[in-house]
C-alpha positions as CSV (number, residue, x, y, z in Angstrom):
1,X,0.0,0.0,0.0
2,X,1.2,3.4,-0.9
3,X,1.7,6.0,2.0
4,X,-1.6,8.1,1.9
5,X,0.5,11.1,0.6
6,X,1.2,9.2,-2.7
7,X,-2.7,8.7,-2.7
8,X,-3.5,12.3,-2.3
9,X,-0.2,13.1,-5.0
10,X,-2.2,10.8,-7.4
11,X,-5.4,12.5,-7.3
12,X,-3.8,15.7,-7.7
13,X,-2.5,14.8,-10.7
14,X,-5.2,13.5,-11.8
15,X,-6.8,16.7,-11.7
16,X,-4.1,18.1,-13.6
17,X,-5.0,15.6,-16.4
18,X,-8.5,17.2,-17.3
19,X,-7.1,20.7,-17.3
20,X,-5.6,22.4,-20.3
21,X,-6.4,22.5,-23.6
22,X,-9.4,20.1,-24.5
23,X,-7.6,19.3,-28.3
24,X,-4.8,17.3,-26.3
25,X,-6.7,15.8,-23.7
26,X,-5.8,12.4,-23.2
27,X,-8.3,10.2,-21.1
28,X,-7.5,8.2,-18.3
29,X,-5.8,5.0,-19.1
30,X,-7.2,1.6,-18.6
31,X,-5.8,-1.2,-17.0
32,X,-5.5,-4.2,-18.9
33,X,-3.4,-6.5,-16.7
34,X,-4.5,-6.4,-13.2
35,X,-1.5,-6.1,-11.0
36,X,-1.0,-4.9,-7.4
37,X,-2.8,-2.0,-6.2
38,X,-0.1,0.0,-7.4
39,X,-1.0,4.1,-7.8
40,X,-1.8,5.7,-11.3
41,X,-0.5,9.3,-11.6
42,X,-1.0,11.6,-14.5
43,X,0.0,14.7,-15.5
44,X,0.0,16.6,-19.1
45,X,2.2,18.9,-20.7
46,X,2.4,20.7,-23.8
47,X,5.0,19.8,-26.2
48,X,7.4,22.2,-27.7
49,X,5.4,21.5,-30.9
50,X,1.9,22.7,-29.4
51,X,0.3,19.6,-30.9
52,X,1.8,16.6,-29.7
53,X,1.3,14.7,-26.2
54,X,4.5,13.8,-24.2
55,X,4.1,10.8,-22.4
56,X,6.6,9.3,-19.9
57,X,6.9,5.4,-18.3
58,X,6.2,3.8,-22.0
59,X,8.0,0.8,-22.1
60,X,6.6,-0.9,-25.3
61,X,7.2,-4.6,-25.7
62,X,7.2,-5.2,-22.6
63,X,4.6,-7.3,-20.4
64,X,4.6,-7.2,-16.7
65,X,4.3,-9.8,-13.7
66,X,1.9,-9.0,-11.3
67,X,2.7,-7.9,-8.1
68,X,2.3,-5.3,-5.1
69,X,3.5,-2.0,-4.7
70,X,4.9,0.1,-7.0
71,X,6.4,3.6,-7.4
72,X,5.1,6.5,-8.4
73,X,6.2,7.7,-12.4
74,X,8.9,10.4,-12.4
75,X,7.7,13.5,-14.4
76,X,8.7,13.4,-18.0
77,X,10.5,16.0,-19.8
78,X,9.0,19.8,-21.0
79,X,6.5,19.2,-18.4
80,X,4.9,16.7,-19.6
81,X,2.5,14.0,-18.2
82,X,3.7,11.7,-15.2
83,X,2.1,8.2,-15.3
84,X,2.9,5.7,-12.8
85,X,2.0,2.0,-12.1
86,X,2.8,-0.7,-10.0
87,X,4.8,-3.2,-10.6
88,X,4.1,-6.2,-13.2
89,X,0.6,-3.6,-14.6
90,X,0.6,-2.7,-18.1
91,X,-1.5,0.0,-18.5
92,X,-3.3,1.3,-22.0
93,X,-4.7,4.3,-23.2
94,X,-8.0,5.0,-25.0
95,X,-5.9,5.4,-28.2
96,X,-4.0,2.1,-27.7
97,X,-0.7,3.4,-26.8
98,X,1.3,1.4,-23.9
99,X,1.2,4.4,-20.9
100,X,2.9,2.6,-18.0
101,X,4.4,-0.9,-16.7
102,X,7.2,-3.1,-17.3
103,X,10.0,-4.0,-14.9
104,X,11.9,-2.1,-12.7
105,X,15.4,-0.6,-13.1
106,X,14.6,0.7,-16.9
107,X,16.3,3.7,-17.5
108,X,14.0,6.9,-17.3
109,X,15.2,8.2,-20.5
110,X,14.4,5.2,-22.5
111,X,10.6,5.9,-21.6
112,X,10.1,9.4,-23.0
113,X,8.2,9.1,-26.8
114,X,6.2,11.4,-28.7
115,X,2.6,10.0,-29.4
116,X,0.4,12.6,-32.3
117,X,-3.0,12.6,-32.6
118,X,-4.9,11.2,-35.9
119,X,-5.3,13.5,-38.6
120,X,-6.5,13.9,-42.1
121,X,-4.0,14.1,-44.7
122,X,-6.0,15.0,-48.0
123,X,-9.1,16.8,-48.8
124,X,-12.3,14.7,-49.5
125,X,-13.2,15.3,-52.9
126,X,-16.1,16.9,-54.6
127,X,-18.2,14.1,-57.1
128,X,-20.4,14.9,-60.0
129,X,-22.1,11.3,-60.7
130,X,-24.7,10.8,-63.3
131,X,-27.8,8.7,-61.2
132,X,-27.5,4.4,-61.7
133,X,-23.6,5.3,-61.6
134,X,-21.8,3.7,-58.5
135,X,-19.2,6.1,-57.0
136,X,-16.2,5.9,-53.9
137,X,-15.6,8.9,-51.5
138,X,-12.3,8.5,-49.8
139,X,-10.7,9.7,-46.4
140,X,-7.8,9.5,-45.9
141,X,-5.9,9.5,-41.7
142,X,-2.5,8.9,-40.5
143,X,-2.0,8.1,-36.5
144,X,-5.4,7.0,-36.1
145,X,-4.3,4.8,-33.9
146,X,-7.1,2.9,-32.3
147,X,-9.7,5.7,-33.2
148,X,-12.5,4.8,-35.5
149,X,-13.5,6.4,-38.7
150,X,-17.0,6.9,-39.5
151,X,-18.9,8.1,-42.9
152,X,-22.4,9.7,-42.1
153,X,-24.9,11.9,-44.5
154,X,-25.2,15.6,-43.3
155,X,-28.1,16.5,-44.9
156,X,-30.0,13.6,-43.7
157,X,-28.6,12.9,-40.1
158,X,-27.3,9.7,-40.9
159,X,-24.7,7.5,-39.3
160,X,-24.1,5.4,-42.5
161,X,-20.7,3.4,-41.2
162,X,-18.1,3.4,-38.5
163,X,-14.8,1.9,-39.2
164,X,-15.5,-2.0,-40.8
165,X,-18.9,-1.9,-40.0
166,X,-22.4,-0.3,-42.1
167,X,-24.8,1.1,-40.0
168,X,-27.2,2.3,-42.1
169,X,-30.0,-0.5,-43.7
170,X,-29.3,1.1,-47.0
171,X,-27.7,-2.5,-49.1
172,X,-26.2,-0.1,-51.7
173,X,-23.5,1.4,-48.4
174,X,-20.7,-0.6,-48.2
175,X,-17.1,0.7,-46.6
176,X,-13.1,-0.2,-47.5
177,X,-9.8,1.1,-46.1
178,X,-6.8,1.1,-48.0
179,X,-3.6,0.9,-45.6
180,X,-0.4,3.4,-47.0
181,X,2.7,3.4,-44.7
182,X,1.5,5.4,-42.0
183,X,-2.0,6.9,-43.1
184,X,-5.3,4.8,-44.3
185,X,-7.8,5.7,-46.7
186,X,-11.5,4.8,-45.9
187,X,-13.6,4.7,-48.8
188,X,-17.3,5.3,-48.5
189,X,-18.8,2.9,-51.7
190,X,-22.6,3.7,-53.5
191,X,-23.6,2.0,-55.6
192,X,-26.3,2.6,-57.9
193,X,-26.6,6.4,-56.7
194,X,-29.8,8.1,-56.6
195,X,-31.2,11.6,-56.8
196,X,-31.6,11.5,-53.3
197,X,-27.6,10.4,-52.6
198,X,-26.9,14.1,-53.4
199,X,-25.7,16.3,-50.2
200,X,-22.3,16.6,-47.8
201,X,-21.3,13.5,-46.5
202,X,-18.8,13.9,-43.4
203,X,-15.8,11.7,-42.5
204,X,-15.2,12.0,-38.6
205,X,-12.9,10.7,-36.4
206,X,-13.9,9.9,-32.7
207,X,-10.9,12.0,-30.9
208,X,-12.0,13.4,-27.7
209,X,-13.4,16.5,-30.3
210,X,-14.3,15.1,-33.1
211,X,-12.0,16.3,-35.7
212,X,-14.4,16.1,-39.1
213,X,-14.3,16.8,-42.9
214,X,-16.6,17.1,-45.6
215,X,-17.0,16.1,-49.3
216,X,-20.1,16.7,-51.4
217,X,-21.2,14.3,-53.6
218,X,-23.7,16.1,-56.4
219,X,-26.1,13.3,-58.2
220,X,-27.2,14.7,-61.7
221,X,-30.1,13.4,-63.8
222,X,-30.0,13.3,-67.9
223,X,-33.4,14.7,-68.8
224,X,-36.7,12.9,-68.9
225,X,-39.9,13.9,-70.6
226,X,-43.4,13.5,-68.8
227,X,-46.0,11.9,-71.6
228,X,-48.4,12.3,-69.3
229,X,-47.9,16.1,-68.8
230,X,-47.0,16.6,-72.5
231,X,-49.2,17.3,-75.5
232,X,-50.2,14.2,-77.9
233,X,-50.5,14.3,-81.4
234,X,-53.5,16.9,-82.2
235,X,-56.4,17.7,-84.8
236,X,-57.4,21.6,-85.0
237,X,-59.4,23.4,-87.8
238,X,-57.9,25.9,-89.7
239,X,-57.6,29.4,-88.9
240,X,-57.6,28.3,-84.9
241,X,-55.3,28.6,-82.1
242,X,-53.3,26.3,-80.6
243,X,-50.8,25.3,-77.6
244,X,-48.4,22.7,-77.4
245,X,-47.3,21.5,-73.6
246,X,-44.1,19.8,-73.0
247,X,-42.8,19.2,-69.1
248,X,-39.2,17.3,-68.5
249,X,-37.7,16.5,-65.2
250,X,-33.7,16.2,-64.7
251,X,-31.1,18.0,-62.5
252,X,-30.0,20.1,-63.8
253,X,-33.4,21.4,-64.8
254,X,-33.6,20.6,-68.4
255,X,-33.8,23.5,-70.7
256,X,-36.6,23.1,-73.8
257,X,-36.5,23.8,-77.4
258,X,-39.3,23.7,-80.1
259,X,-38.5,22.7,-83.9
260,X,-40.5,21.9,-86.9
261,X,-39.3,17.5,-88.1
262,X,-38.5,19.3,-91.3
263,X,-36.3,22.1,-90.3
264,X,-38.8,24.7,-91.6
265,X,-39.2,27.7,-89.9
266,X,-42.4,28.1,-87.1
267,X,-44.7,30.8,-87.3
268,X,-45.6,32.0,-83.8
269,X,-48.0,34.7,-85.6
270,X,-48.7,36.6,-88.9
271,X,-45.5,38.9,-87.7
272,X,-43.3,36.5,-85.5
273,X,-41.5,33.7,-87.9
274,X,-38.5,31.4,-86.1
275,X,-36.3,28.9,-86.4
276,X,-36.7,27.1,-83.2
277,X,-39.0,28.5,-80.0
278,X,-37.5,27.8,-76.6
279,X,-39.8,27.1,-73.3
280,X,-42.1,24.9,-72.4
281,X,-45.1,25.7,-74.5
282,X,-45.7,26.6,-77.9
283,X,-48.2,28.9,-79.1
284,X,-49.3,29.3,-82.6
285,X,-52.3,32.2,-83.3
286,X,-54.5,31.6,-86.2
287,X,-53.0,28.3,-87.6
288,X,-52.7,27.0,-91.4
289,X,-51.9,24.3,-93.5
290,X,-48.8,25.3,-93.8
291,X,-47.8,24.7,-90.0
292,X,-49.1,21.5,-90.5
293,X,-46.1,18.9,-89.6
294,X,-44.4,17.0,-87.2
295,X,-43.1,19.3,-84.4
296,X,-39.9,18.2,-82.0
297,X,-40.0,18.7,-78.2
298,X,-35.9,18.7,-77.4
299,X,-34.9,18.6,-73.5
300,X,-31.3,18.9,-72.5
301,X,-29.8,19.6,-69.1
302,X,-26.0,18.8,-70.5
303,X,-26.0,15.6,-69.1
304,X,-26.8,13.2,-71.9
305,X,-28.8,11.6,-73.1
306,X,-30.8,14.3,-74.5
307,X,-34.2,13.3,-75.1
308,X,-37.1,14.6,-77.7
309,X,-40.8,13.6,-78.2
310,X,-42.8,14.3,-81.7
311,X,-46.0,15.5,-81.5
312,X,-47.6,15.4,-85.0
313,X,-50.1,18.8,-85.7
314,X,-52.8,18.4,-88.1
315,X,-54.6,21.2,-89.8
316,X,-58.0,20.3,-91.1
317,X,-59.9,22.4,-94.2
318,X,-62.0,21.4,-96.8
319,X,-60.9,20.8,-100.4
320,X,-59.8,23.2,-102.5
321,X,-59.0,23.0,-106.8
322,X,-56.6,24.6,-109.0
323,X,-57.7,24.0,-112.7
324,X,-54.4,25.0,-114.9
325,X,-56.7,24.8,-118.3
326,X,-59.9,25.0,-118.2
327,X,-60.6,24.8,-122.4
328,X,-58.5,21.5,-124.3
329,X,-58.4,21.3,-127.5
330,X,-57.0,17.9,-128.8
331,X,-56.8,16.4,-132.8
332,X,-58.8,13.8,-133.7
333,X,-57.1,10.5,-132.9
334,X,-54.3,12.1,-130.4
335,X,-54.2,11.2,-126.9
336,X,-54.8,14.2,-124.7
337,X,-54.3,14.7,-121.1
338,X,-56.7,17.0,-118.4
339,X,-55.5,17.3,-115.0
340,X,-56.6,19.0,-111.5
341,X,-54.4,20.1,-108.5
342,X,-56.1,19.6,-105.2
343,X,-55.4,20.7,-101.6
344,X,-57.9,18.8,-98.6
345,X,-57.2,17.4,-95.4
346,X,-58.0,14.6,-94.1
347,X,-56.9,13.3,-97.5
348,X,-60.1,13.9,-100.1
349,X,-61.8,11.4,-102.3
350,X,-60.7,12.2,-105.6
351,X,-61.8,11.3,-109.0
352,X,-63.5,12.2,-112.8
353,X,-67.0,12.4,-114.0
354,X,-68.1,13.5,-117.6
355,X,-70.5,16.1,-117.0
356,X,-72.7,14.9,-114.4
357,X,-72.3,11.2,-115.6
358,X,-70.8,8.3,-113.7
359,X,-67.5,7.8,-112.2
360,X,-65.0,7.7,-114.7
361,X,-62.7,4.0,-114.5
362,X,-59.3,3.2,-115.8
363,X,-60.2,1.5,-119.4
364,X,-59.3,1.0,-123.0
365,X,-60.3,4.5,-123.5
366,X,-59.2,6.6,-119.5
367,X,-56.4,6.3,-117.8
368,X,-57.0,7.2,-114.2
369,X,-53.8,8.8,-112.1
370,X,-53.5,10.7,-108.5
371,X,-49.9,11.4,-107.1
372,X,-49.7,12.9,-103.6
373,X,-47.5,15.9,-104.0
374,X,-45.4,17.9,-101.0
375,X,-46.9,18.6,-98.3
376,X,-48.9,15.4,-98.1
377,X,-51.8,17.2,-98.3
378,X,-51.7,18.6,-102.0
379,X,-52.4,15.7,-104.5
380,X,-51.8,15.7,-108.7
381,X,-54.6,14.4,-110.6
382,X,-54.6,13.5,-113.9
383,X,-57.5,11.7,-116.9
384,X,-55.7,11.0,-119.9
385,X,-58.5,10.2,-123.0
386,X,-56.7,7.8,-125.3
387,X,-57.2,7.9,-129.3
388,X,-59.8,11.3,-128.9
389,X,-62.5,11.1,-131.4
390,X,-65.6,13.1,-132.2
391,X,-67.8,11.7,-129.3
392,X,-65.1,12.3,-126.5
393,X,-65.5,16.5,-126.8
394,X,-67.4,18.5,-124.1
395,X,-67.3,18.8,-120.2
396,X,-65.4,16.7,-117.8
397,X,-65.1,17.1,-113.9
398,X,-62.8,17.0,-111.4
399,X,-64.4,16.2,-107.7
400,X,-62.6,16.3,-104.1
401,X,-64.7,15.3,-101.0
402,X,-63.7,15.1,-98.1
403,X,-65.2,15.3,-94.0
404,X,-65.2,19.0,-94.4
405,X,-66.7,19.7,-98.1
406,X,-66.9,18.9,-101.3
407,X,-65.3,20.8,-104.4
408,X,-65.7,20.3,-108.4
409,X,-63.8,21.9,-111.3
410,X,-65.0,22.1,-114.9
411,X,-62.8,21.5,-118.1
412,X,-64.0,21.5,-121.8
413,X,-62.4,19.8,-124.4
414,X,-62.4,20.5,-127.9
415,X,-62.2,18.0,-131.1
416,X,-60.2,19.6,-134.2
417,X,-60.5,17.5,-137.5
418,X,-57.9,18.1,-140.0
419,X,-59.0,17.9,-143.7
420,X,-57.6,15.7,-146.4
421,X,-57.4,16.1,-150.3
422,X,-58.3,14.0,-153.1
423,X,-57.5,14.9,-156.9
424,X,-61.1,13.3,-158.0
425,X,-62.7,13.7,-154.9
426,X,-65.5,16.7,-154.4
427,X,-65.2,18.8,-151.3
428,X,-67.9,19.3,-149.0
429,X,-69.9,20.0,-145.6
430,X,-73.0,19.6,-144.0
431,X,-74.8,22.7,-143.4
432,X,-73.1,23.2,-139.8
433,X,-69.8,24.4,-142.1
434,X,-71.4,27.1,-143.3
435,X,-73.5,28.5,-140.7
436,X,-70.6,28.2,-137.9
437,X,-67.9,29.3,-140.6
438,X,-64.2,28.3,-140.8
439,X,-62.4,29.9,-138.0
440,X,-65.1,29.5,-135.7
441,X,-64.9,26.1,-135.7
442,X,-61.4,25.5,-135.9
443,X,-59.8,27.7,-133.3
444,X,-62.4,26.4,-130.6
445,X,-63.3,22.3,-131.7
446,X,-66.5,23.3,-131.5
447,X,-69.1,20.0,-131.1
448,X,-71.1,21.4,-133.7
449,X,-68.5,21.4,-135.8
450,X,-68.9,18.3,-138.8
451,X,-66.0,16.2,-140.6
452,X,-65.5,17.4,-143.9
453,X,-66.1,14.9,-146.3
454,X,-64.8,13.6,-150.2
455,X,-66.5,11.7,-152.8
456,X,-65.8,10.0,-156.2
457,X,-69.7,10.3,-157.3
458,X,-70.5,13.5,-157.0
459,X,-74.4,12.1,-157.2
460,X,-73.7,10.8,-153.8
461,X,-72.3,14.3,-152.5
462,X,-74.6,17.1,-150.9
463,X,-73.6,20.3,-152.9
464,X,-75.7,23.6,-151.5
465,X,-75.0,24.9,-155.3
466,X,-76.9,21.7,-157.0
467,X,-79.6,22.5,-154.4
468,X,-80.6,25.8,-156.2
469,X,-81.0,24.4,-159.6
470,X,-78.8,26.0,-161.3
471,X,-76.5,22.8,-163.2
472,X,-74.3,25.7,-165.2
473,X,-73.2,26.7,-162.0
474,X,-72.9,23.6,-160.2
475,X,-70.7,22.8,-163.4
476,X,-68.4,26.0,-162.6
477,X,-67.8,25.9,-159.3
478,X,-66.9,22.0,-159.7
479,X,-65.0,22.4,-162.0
480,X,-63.3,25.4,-159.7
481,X,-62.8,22.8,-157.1
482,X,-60.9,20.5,-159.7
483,X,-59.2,23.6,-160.8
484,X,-57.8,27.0,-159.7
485,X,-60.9,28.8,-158.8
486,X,-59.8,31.6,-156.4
487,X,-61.7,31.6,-153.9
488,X,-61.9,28.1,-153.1
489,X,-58.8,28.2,-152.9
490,X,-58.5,31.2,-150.0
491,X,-61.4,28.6,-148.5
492,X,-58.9,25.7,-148.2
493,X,-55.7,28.2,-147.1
494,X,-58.0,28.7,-144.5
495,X,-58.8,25.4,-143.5
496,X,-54.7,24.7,-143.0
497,X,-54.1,27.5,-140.8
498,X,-56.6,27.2,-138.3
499,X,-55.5,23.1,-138.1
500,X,-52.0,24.3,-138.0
501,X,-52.7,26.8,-135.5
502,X,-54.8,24.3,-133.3
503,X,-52.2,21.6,-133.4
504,X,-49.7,24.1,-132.2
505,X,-51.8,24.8,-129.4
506,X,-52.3,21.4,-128.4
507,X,-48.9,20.8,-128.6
508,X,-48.2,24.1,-126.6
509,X,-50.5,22.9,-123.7
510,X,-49.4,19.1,-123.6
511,X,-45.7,20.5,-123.0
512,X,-47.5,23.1,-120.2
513,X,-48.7,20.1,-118.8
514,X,-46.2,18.1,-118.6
515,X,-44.1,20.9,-116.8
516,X,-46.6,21.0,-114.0
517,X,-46.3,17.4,-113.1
């Protein structure tokens, strides 16, 4: 038993041990090996450094036998702590270091070391993940000694692991430590990181303060568009207004651009034309066919993917014609070609009637043709009349229907007849030649209009002159026909310049057509 002076020396000491700075502190030590009843004495100093803890009576590798008694700890050098034990204890402190025991006669100088404190030795860094990456936060100590690490969420409270262990339920938390001469690294592993992973997460070491650091870990989400917030395809009438919705999530907050499938440029109004329109709605006043089209809904927040959705805009009207020639004149036994342009939506029932008779059919005699043009909504139609003849002149239509209206267009076609010569032959008309005249007929295909006609027998011909009676004359002006009777033939000049100038015509229009398609 020590004298009670050494016990009331002891407490003292003891005392001294919880004063000073609180950074420095070491607490009491623990004994391990019970020994005798041997005294424990303490007392702290500061080190020259200012952060290190001198402690005296260390004897490492060295056990003790236990025993009774035991002197008191001579006070260590600078000042610093006196720690004393009796004989055969070994006694521990909280950070694992050997404070006191071992035999007797070891020289005091031989039990002076410098223990330090754990500290961090690099930064935590700062992450930028994209979500459903996995990602490892490292801290990194040296002297921890036989501190504990722990990782824990700031944001959220959370104690998430301390040194080998995982505290939190979360199965995608896991910790590793990486040992490096005299510092370890303890990395903080997530795996399959969420949105809600983002925030400070603090490494912290249990010293008597807790020394701590902290990384941030920022969790960013390519962009994601919200069908069910988001316009779907859409049907308006023409000449009203419209608004197309588009809402994407992401962090960052995605950013929003309108464009037209086609590149074409978007008409806000009659005064505001653009390229592309960014926000999230789109406003178009007084729509028309023309903005009809596929329009792109692009979100982008820089982290990629960036994502689009197509919404399809119809514009409905009724049909309308365009009629490029509305008279066709076409010679007897040609083929000739009438055509229609039509614009309608929804797409229009198309096809030909002559006059109000039924539905014309692809035949022997029609050819039937419809090519959708660009836009979609515009279609090309075309009746082509094969071999024309006399009973193929007059009115033909072209008809559109569709859920809006109805539309018809009228085109007349003419049927020229050319005439032909014959040394024996007798030239003549029916009465319709004469009463219509030359050029009347000619220029216009009229269907009055009658084939001229030759014979050998000129009892078998209709001559107006043999009508009246009068056989000298009939003799004359045949035998003016036969010959060079002057006026008849100015008549017959006549006749080959207004077929010449029909043909042309014809041939003038054909090539006019053929242009538009």
């Amino acid at each position: 038993m020590l004298p009670p002076s050494w016990h009331l020396i002891g407490a003292l000491l003891v005392l001294a041990a919880t004063a000073g700075d609180s950074t420095n502190k070491i607490i009491l030590p623990q004994i391990l090996n019970g020994g005798g009843g041997g005294g424990i004495g303490a007392a702290q100093g500061k080190h020259p450094s200012g952060s290190k803890t001198v402690v005296a009576g260390v004897v490492p590798n060295f056990g003790g036998a236990a025993g009774n008694g035991g002197n008191g700890g001579n006070g260590g050098n600078g000042g610093g702590p006196v720690a004393g034990s009796g004989t055969g204890s070994t006694v521990v402190g909280s950070n694992g270091v050997i404070v006191a025991g071992g035999g007797a006669n070891v020289p005091t100088s031989n039990l002076n070391i410098v223990v330090e404190e754990p500290e961090f030795t690099e930064y935590i860094e700062n992450v930028t993940v994209p979500a459903g990456r996995n990602v490892k936060l490292g801290c990194s100590v040296k002297n921890l000694g036989s501190y504990k690490v722990a990782w824990m969420h700031f944001e959220q409270s959370a104690i998430l692991t301390v040194h080998n262990h995982v505290i939190t339920r979360n199965p995608r938390i896991s910790v590793t430590h990486d040992k490096h001469d005299r510092h370890r690294t303890w990395y903080l592993h997530i795996n399959n990181v969420h949105e809600e992973d983002r925030g400070r997460y603090m490494c912290q070491i249990n010293t008597v303060t807790a020394k701590t650091q902290f990384g941030y870990l920022n969790v960013v989400v390519p962009p994601n568009i919200d069908d069910s917030l988001s316009s779907s395809d859409v049907i308006v009438r023409e000449g009203a207004n419209i608004s197309l919705r588009c809402r994407a999530s992401g962090s960052p907050r995605p950013i929003i651009k309108w464009k037209r499938d086609d590149n074409s440029r978007i008409a806000i109004n009659k005064n505001h034309i653009v390229n592309e329109w960014e926000g999230d709605t789109l406003e178009i006043t007084r729509i028309s066919r023309l903005d009809m089209g596929a329009y792109l809904c692009i979100a982008s927040n820089g982290v990629p993917p960036t994502v689009s959705k197509r919404i399809k805009v119809s514009v409905d009207f009724p049909p309308m014609l365009l009629i490029p020639h509305q008279l066709v004149g076409a010679p007897e036994g040609f083929n000739v070609t009438i055509e229609c342009f039509t614009e309608a939506h929804p797409t229009s029932l198309n096809y030909w009637t002559r006059g109000e008779g039924p539905i014309i059919h692809d035949s022997h005699k029609y050819k039937v043709e419809a090519t959708i043009g660009v836009p979609a909504y515009k279609t090309h139609m075309k009746l082509t009349i094969i071999n024309v003849s006399s009973g193929d002149d007059g009115i033909y239509k072209c008809v559109a229907k569709n859920p809006r209206g109805e539309t018809d267009g009228i085109i007349r076609l003419y049927v020229s007849y050319p005439p032909t010569t014959a040394s024996s032959g007798i030239y003549s008309t029916d009465p319709h030649w004469a009463e219509n005249g030359i050029n009347n007929n000619y220029a216009y295909g009229g269907p009055d209009s009658t084939r001229s006609i030759y014979a050998q027998d000129k009892n078998k011909t209709q001559n107006p002159l043999l009508a009246n009676g009068n056989a000298n004359e009939a003799d004359a002006e045949s035998n003016g026909v036969r010959g060079h009777n002057p006026s008849m033939a100015i008549a017959w000049l006549f006749v080959v310049v207004a077929t010449l100038l029909l043909t042309i015509r014809s041939a003038v229009g054909s090539s006019l057509s053929l242009s538009l398609c």
